[in-house]
PDB file as gemmi writes it, atoms N, CA and C in Angstrom:
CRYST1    1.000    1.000    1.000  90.00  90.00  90.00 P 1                      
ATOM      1  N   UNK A   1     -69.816  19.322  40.456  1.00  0.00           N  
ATOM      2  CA  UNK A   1     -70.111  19.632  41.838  1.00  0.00           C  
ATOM      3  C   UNK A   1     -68.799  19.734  42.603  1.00  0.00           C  
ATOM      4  N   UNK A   2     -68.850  20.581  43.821  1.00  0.00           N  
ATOM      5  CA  UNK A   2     -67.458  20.893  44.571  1.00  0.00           C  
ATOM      6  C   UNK A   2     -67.600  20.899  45.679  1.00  0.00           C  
ATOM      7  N   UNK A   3     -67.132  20.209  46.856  1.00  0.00           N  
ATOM      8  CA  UNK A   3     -67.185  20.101  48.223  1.00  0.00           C  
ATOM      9  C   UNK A   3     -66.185  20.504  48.845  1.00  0.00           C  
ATOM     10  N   UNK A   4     -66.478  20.987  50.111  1.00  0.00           N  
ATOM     11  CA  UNK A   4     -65.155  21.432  50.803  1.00  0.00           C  
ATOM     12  C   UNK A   4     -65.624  20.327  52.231  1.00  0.00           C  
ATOM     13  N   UNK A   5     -64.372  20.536  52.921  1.00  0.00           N  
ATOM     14  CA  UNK A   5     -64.240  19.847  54.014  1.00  0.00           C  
ATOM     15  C   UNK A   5     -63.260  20.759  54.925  1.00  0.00           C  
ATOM     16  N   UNK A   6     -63.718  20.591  56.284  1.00  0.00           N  
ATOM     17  CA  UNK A   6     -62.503  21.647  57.209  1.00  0.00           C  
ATOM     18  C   UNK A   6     -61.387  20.978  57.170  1.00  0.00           C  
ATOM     19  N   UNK A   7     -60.237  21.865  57.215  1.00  0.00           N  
ATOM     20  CA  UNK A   7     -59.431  20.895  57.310  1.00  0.00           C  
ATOM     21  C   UNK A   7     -58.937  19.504  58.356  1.00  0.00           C  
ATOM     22  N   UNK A   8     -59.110  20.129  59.681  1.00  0.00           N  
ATOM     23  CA  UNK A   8     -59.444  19.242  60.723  1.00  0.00           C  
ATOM     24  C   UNK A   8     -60.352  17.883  60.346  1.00  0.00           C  
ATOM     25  N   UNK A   9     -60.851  18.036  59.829  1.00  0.00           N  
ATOM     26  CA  UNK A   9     -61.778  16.743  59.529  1.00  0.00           C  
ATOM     27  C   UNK A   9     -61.789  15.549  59.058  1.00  0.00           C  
ATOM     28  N   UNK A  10     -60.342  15.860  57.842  1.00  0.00           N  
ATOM     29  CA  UNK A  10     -59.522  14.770  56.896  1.00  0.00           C  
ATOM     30  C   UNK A  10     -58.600  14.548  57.498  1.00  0.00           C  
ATOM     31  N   UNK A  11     -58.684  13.123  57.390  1.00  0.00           N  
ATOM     32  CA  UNK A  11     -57.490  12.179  58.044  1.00  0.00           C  
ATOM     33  C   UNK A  11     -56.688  11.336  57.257  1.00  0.00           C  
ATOM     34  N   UNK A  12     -55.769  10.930  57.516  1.00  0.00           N  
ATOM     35  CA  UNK A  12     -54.592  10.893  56.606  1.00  0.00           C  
ATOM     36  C   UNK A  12     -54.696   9.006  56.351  1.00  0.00           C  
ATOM     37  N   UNK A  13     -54.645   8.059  55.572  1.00  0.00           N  
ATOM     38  CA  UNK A  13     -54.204   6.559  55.797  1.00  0.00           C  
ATOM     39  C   UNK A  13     -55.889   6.289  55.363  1.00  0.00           C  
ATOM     40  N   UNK A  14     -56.067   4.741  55.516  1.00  0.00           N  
ATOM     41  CA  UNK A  14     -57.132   3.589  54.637  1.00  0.00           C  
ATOM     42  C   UNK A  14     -57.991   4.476  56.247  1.00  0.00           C  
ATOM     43  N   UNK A  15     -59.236   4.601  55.286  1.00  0.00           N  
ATOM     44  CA  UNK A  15     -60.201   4.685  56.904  1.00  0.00           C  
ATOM     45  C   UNK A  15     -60.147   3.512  57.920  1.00  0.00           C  
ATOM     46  N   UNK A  16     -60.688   3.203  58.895  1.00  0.00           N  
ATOM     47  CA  UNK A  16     -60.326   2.342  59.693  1.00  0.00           C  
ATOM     48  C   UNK A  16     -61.583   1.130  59.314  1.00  0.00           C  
ATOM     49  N   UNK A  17     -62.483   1.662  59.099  1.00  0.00           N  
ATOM     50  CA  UNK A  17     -64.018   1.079  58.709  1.00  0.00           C  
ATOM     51  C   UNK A  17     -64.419   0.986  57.071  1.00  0.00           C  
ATOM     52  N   UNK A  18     -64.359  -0.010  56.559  1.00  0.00           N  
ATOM     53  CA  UNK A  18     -64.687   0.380  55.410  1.00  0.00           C  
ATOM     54  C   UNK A  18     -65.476  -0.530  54.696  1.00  0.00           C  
ATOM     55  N   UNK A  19     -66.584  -0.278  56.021  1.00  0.00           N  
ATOM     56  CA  UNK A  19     -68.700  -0.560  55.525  1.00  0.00           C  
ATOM     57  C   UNK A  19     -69.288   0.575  54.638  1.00  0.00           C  
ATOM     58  N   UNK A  20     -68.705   1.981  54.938  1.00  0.00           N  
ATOM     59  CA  UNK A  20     -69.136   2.653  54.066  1.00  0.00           C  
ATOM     60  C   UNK A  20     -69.300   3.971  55.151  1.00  0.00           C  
ATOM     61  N   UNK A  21     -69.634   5.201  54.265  1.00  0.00           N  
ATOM     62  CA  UNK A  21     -70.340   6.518  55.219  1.00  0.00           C  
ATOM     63  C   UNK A  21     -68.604   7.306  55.347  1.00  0.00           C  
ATOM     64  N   UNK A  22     -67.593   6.934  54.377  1.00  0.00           N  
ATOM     65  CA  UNK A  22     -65.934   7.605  54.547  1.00  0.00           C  
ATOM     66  C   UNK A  22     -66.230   8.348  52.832  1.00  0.00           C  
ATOM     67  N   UNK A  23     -65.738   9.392  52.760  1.00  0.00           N  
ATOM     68  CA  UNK A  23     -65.202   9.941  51.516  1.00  0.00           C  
ATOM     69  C   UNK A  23     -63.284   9.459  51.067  1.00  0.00           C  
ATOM     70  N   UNK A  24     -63.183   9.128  50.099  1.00  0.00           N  
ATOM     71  CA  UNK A  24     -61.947   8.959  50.354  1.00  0.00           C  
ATOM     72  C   UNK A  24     -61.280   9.441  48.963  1.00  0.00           C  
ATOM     73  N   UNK A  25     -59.862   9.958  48.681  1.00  0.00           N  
ATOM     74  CA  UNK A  25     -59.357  10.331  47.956  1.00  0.00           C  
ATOM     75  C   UNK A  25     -57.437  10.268  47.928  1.00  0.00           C  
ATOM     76  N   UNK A  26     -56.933  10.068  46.640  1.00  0.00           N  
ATOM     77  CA  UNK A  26     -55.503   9.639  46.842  1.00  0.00           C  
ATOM     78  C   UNK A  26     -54.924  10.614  46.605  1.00  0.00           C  
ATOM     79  N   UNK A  27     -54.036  11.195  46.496  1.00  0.00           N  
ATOM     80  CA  UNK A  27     -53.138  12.142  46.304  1.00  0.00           C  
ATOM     81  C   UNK A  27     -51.403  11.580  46.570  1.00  0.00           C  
ATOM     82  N   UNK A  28     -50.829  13.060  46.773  1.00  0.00           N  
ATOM     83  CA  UNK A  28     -49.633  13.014  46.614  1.00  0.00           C  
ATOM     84  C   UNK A  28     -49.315  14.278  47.001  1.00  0.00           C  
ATOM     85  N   UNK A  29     -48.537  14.298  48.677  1.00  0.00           N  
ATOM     86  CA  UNK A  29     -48.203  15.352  49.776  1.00  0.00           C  
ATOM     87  C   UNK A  29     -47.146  16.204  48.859  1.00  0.00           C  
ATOM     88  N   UNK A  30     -47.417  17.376  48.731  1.00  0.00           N  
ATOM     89  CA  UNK A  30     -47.083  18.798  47.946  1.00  0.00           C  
ATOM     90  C   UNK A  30     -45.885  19.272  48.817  1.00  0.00           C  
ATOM     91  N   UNK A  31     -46.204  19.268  50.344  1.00  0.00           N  
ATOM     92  CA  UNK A  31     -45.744  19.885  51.331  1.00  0.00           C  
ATOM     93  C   UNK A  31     -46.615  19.386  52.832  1.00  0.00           C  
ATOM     94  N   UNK A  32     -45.213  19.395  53.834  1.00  0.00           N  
ATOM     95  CA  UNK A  32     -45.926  19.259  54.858  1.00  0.00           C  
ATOM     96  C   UNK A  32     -44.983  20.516  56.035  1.00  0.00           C  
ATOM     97  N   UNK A  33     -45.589  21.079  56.456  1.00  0.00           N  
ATOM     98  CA  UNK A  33     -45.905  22.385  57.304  1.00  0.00           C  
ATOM     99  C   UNK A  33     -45.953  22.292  59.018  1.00  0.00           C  
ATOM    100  N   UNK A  34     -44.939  21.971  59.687  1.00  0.00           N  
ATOM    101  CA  UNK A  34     -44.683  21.583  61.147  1.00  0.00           C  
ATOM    102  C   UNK A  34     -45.561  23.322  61.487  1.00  0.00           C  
ATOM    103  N   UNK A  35     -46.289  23.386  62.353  1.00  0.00           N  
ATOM    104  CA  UNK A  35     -47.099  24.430  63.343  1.00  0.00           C  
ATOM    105  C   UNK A  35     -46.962  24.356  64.496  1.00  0.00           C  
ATOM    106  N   UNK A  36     -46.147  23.868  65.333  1.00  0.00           N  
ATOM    107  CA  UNK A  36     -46.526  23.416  66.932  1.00  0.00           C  
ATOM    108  C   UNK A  36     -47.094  22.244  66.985  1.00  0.00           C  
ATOM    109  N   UNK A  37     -48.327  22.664  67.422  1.00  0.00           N  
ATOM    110  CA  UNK A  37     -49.046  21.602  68.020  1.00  0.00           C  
ATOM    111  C   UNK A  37     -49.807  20.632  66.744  1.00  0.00           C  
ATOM    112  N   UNK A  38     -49.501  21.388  65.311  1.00  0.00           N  
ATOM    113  CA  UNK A  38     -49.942  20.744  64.657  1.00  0.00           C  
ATOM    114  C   UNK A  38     -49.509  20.734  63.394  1.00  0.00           C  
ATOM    115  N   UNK A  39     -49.655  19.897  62.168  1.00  0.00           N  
ATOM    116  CA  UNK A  39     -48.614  20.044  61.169  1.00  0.00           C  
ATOM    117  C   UNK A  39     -49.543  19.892  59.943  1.00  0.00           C  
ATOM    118  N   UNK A  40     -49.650  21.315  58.876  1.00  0.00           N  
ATOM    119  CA  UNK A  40     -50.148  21.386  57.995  1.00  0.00           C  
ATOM    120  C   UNK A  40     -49.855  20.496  56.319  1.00  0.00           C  
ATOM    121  N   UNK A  41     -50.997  19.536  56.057  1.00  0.00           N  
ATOM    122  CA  UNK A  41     -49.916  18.970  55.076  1.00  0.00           C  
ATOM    123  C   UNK A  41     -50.718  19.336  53.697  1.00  0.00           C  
ATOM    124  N   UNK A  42     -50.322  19.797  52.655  1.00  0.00           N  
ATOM    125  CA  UNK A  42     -51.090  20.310  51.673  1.00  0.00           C  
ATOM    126  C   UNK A  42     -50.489  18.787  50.342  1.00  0.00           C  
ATOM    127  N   UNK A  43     -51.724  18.868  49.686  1.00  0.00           N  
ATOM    128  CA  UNK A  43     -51.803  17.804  49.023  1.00  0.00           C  
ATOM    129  C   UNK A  43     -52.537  17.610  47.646  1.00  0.00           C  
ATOM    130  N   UNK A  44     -51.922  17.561  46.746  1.00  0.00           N  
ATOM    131  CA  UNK A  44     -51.667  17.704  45.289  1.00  0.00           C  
ATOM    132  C   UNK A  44     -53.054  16.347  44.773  1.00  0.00           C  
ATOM    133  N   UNK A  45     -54.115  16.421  44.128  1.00  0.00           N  
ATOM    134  CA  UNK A  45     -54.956  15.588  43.717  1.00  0.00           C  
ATOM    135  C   UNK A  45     -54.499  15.015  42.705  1.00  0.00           C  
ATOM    136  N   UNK A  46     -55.367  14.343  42.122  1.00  0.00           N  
ATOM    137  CA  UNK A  46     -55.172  13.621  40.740  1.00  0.00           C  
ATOM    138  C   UNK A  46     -55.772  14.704  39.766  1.00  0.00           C  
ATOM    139  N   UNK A  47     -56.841  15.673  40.291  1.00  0.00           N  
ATOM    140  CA  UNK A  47     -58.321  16.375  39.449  1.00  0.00           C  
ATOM    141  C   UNK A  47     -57.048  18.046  39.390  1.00  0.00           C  
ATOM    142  N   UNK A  48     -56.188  18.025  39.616  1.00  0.00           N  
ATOM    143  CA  UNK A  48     -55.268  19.267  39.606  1.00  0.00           C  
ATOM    144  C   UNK A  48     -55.399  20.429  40.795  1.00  0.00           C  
ATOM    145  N   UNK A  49     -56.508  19.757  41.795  1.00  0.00           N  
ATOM    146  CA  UNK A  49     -56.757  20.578  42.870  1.00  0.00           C  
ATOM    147  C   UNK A  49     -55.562  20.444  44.430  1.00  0.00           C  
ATOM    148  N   UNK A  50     -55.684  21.073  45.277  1.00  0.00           N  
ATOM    149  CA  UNK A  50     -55.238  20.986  46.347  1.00  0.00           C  
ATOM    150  C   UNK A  50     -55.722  20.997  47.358  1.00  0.00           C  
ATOM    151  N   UNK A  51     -56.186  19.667  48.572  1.00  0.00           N  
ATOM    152  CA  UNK A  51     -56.168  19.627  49.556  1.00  0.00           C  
ATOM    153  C   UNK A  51     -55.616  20.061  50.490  1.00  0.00           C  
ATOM    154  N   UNK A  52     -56.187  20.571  51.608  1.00  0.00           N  
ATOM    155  CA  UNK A  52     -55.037  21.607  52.707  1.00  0.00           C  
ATOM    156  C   UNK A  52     -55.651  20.465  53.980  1.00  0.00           C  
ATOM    157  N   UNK A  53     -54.851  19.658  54.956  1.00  0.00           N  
ATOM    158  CA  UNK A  53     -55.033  18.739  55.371  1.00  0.00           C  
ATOM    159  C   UNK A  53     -54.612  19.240  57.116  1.00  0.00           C  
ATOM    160  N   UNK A  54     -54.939  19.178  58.354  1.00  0.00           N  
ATOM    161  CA  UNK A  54     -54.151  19.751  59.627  1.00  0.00           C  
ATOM    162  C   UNK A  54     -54.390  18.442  60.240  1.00  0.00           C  
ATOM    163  N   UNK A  55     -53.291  18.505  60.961  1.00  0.00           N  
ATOM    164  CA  UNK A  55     -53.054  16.808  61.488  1.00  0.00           C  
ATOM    165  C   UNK A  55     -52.675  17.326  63.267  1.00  0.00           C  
ATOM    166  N   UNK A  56     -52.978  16.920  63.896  1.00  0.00           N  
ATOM    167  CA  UNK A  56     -52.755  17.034  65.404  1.00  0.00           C  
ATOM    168  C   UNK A  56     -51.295  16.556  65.822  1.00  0.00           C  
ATOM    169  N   UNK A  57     -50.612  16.962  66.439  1.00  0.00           N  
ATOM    170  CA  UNK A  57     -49.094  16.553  66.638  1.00  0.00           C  
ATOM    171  C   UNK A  57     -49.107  15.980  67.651  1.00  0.00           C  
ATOM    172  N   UNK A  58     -50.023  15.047  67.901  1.00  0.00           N  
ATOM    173  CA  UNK A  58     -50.297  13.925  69.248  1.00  0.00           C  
ATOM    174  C   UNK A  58     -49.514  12.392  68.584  1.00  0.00           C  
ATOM    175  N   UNK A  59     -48.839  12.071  67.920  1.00  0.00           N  
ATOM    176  CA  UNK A  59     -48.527  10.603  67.694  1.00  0.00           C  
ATOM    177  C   UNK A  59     -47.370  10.573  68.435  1.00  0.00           C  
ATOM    178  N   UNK A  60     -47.611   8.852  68.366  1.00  0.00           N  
ATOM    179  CA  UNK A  60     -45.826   8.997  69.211  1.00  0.00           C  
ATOM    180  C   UNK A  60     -45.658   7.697  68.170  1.00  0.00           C  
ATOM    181  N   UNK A  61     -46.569   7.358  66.995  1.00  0.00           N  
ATOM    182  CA  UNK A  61     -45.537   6.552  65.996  1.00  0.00           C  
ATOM    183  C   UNK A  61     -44.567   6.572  65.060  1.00  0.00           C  
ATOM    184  N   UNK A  62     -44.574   8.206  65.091  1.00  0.00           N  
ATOM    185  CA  UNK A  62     -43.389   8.401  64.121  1.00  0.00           C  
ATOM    186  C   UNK A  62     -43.692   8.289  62.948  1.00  0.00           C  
ATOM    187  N   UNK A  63     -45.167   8.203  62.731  1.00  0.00           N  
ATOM    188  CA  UNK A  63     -45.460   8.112  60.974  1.00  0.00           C  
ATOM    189  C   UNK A  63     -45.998   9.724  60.744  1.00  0.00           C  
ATOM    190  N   UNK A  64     -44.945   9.979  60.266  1.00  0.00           N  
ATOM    191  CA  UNK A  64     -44.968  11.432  59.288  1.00  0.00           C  
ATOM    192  C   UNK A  64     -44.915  11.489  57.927  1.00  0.00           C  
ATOM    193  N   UNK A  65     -45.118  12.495  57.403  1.00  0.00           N  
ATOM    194  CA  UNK A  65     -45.772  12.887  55.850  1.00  0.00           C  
ATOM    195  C   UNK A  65     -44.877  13.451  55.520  1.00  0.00           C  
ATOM    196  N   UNK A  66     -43.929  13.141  54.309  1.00  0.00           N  
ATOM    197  CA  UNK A  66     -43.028  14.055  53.503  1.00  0.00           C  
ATOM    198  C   UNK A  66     -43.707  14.100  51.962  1.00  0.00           C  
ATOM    199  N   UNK A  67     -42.970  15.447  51.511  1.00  0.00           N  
ATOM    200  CA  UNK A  67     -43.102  15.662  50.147  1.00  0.00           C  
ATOM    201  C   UNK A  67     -43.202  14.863  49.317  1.00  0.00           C  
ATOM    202  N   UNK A  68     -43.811  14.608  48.262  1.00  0.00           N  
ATOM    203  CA  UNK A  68     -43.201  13.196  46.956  1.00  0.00           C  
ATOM    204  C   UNK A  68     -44.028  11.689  47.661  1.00  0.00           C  
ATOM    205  N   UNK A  69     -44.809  11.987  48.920  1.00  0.00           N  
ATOM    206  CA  UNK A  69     -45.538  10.737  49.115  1.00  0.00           C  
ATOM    207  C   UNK A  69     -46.736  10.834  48.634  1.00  0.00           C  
ATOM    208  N   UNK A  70     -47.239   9.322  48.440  1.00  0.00           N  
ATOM    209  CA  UNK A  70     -48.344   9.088  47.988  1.00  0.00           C  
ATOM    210  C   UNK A  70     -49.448   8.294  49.204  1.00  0.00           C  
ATOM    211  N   UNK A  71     -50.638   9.576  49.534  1.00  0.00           N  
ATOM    212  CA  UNK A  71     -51.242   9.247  50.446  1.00  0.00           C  
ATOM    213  C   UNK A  71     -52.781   8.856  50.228  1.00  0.00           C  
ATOM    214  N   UNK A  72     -53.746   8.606  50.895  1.00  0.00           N  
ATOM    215  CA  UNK A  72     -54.788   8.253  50.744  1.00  0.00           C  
ATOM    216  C   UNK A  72     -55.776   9.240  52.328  1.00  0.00           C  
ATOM    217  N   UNK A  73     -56.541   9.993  51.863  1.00  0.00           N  
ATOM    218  CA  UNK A  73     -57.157  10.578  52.460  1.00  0.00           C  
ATOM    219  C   UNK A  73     -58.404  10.315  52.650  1.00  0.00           C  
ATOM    220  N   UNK A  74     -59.138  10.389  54.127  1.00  0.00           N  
ATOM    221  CA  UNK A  74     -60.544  10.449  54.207  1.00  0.00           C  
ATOM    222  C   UNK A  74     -61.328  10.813  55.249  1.00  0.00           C  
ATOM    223  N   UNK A  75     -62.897  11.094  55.184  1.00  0.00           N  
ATOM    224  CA  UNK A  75     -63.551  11.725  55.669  1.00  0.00           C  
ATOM    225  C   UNK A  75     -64.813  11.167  56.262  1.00  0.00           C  
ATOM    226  N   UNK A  76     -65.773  11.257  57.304  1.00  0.00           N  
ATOM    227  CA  UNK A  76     -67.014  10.870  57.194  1.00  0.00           C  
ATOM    228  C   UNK A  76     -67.607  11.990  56.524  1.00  0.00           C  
ATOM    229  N   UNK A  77     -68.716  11.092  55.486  1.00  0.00           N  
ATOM    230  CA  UNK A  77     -69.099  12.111  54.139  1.00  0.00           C  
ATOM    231  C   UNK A  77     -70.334  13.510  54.793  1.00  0.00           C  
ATOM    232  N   UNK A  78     -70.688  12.951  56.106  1.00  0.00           N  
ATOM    233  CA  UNK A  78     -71.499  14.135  56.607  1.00  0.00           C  
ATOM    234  C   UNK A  78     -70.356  15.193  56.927  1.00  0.00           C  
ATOM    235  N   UNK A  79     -69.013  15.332  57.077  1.00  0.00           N  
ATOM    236  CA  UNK A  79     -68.356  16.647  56.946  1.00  0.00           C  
ATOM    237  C   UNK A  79     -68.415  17.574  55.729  1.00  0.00           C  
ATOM    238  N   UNK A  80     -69.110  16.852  54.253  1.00  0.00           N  
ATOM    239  CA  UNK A  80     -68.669  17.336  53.123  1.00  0.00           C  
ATOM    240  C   UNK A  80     -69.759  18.212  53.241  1.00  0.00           C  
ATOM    241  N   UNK A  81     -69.333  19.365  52.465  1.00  0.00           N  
ATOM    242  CA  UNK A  81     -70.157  20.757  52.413  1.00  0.00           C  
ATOM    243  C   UNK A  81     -70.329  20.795  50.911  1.00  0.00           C  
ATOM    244  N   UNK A  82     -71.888  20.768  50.206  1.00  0.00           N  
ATOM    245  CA  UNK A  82     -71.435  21.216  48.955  1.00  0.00           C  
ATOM    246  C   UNK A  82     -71.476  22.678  48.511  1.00  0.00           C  
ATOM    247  N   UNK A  83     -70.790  23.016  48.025  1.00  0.00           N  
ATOM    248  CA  UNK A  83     -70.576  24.305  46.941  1.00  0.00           C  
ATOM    249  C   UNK A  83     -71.665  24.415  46.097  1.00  0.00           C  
ATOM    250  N   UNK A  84     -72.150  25.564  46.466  1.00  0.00           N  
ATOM    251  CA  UNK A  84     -73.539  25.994  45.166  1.00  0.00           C  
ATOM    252  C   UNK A  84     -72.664  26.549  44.033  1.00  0.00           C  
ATOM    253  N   UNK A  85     -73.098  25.899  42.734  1.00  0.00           N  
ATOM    254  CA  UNK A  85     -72.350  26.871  41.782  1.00  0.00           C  
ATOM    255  C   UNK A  85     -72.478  28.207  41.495  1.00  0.00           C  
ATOM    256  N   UNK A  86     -71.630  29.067  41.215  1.00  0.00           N  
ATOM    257  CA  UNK A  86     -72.248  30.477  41.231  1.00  0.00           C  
ATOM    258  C   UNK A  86     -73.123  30.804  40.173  1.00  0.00           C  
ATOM    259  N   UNK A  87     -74.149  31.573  39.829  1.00  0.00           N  
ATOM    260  CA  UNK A  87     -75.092  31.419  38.967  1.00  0.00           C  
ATOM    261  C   UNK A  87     -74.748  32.720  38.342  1.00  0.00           C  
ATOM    262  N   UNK A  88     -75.042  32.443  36.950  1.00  0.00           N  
ATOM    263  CA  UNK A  88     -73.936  32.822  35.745  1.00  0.00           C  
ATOM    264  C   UNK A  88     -74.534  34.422  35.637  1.00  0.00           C  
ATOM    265  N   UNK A  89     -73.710  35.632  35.290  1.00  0.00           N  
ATOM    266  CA  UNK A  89     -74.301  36.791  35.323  1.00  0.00           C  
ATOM    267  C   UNK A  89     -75.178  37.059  34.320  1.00  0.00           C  
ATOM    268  N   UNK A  90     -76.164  37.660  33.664  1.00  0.00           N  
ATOM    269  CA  UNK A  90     -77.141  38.074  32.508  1.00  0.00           C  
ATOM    270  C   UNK A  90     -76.155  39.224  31.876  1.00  0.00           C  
ATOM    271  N   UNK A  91     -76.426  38.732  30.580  1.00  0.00           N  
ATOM    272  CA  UNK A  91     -75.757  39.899  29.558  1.00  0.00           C  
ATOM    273  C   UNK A  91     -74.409  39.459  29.585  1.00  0.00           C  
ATOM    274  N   UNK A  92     -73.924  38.302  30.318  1.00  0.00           N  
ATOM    275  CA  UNK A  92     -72.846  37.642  29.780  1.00  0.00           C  
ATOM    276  C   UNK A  92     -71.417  38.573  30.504  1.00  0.00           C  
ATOM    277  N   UNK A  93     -71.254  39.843  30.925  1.00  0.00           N  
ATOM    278  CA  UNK A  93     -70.167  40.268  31.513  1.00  0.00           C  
ATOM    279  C   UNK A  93     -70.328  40.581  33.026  1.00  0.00           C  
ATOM    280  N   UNK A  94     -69.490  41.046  33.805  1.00  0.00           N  
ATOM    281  CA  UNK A  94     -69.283  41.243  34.764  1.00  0.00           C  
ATOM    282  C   UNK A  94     -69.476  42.643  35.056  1.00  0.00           C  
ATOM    283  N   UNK A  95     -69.799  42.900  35.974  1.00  0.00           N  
ATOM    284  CA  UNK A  95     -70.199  44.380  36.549  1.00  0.00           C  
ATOM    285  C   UNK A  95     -69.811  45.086  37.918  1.00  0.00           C  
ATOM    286  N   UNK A  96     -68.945  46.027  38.301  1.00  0.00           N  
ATOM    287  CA  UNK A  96     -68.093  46.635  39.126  1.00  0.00           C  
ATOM    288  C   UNK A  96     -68.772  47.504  39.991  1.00  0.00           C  
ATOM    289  N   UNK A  97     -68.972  47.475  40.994  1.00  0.00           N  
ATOM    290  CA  UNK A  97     -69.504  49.077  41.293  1.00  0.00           C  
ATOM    291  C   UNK A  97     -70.160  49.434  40.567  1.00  0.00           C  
ATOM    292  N   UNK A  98     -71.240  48.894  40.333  1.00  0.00           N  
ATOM    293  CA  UNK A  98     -72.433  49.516  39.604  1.00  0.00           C  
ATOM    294  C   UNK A  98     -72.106  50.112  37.902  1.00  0.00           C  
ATOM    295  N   UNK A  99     -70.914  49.481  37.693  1.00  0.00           N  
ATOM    296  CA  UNK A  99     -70.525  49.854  36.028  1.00  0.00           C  
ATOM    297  C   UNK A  99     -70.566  48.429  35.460  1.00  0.00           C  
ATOM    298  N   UNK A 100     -70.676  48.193  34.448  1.00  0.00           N  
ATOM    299  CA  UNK A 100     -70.747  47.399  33.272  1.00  0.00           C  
ATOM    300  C   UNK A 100     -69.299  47.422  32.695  1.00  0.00           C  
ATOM    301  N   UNK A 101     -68.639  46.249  32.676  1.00  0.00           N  
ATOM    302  CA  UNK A 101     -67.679  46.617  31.933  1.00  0.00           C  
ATOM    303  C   UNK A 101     -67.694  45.394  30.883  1.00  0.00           C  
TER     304      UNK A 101                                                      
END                                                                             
C-alpha cells in the first residue's frame, strides 16, 4: 500500500502528542531548498523512497535542516491519502494509442 501526504502537512521533529492519531517516519534530509517564505526539504527514507517536506519560514529558533541529518517526520494520519494500486493490464502488455505493442 502507498500513501501520499501534501507536503504542507508533514512536520519536521517527535510529534508533540504522542497518545496516538500522528503517522511518523525517520529519514535522513537529502537536501534542503530555501524558497522565500518557505524552505523545501526533501528527504531520503529508509524504504528507498523520497519525501518532499515544505516548512514555513516563520521560526525565529534557528533550528534548520541540513543535508546528512537525521530527522523524524510526522503527520495527523487523517492527511494520509491512500494510493489505489493500478490494476494490472489483460494480455499482460501495454497499449498506445489504440496499438498493442
Amino acid at each position: 500500500m502507498q500513501i501520499t501526504v501534501r507536503p504542507e502537512k508533514i512536520k519536521l521533529g517527535e510529534p508533540p502528542d504522542a497518545t496516538g492519531g500522528q503517522a511518523r517516519v525517520h529519514g535522513t534530509v537529502a537536501e534542503a531548498v530555501y524558497l522565500g517564505s518557505m524552505t523545501q526539504v526533501i528527504v531520503d527514507l529508509p524504504t528507498g523512497e523520497r519525501l518532499v517536506v515544505h516548512r514555513l519560514n516563520d521560526r525565529l529558533d534557528g533550528d534548520e535542516v541540513q543535508a546528512g541529518d537525521r530527522i523524524v517526520l510526522h503527520w495527523a494520519a487523517e492527511h494520509s491519502f491512500v494510493i489505489p494500486a493500478a490494476p494490472a493490464l489483460a494480455g499482460g502488455g501495454a497499449s498506445r494509442g489504440g496499438v498493442s505493442e
